[in-house]
PLY file of the C-alpha trace (Angstrom):
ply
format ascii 1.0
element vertex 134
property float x
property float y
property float z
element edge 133
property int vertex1
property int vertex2
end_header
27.70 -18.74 6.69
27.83 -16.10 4.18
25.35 -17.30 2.14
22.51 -17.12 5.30
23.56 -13.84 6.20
23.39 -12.78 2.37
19.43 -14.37 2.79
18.68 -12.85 5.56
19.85 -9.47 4.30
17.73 -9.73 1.25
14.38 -10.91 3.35
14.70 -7.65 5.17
15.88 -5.78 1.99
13.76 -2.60 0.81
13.36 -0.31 -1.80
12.80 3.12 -2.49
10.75 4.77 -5.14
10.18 8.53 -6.30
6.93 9.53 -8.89
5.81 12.40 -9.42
2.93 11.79 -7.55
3.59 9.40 -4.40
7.10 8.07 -2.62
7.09 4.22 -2.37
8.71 2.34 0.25
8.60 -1.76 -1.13
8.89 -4.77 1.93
9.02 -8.24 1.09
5.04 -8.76 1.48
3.79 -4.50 1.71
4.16 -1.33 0.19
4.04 1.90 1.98
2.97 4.78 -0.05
2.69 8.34 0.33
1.09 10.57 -2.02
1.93 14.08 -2.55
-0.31 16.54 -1.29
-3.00 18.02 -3.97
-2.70 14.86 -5.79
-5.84 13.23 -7.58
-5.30 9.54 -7.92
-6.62 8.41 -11.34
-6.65 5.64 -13.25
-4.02 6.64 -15.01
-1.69 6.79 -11.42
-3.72 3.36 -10.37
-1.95 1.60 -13.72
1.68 2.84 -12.65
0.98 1.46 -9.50
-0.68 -2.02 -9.83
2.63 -2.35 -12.82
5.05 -2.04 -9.72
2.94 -4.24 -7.72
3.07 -6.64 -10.44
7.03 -6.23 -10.33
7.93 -6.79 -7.20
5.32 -9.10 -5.47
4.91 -11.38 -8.60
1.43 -12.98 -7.55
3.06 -13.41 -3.79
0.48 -11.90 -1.15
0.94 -8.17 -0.57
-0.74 -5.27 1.34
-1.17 -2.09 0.40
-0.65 1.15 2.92
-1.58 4.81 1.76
0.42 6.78 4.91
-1.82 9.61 4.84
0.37 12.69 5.79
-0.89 14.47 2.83
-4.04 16.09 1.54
-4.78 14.36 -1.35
-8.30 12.62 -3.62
-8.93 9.41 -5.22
-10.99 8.66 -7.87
-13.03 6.37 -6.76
-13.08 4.52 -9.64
-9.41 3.27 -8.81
-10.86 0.74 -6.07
-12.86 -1.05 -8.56
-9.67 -2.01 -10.68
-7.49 -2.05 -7.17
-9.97 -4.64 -6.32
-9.24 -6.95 -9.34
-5.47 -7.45 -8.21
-5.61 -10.90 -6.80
-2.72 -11.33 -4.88
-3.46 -7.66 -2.89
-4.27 -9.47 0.03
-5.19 -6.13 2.22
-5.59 -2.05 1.98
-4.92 -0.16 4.50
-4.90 3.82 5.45
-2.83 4.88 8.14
-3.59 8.48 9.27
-4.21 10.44 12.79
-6.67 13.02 10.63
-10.14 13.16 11.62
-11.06 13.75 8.20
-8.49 11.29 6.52
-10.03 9.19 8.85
-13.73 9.44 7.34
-12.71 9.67 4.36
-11.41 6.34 4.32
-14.13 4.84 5.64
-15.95 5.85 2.26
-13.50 4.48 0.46
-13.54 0.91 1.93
-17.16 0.89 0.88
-15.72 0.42 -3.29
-12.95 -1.63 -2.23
-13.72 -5.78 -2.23
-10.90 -6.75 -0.34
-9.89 -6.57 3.74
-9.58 -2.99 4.44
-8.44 -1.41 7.61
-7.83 2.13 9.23
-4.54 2.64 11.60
-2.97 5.76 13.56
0.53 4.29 12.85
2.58 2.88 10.70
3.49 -0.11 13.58
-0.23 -1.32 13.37
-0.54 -1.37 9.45
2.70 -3.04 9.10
1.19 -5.90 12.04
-1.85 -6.58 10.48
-0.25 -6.42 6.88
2.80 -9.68 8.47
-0.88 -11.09 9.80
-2.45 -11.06 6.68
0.56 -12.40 4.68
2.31 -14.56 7.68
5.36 -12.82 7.32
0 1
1 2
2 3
3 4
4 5
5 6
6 7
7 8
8 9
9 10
10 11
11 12
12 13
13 14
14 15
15 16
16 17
17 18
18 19
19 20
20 21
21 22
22 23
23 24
24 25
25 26
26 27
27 28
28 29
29 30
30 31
31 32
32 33
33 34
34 35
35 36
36 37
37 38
38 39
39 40
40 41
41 42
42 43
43 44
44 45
45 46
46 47
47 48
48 49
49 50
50 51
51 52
52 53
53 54
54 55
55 56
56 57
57 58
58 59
59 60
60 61
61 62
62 63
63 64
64 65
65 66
66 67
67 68
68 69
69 70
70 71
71 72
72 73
73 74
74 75
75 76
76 77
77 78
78 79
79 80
80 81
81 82
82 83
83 84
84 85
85 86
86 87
87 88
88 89
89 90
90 91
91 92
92 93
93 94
94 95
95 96
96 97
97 98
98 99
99 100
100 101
101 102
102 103
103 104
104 105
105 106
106 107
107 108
108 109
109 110
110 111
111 112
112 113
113 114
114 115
115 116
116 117
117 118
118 119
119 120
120 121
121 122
122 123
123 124
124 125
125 126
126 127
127 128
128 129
129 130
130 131
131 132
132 133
């Protein structure tokens, strides 16, 4: 009995992380990420992130969601390497901004994998368990 409850525990088990550019919040098949406002997302910040990608999803199936709260730029060149990452399975932007919003849908134009725009949290985390049927 222990050892099922210790499982189950660890299936639902999360973790925090603090950059200096973005907090990360890590599931068992997503990460939830929030940049800081005024931010430029570079290369540079796309390596740091695909190495903790790498870390904890080790080539299981994993979505990506940027929760928009924050003003903030990517370089576009960022999707073309995001897009290499084989077991990213899904991108996602989450955001109630108008311009967010359009901004995004820019953005999935560089990106070659399944990319979606949500007002919550809730529906990116759905569609991120439907993508990786979790």
């Amino acid at each position: 009995m222990f050892q099922i409850f210790l499982l189950i525990n660890f299936r639902n088990m999360t973790d925090k992380l603090t950059l200096d550019f973005c907090k990360i919040h890590i599931y068992d098949h997503y990460m939830i990420v929030t940049v800081n406002t005024g931010e430029t997302i570079s290369l540079e910040h796309n390596k740091t992130l695909t190495n903790i990608a790498d870390t904890y999803f080790d080539n299981r199936p994993f979505v990506y969601i940027t929760h928009r709260i924050n003003s903030y730029a990517v370089d576009p060149g960022v999707y073309k390497e995001t897009s290499k990452i084989s077991n990213l399975v899904g991108f996602s932007v989450v955001s109630k901004n108008y311009l967010a919003k359009s901004t995004a849908q820019i953005e999935k134009l560089f990106l070659d994998k399944p990319f979606e725009i949500f007002d919550s949290l809730k529906e990116a985390i759905d569609w991120a368990k439907s993508l990786t049927n979790s």
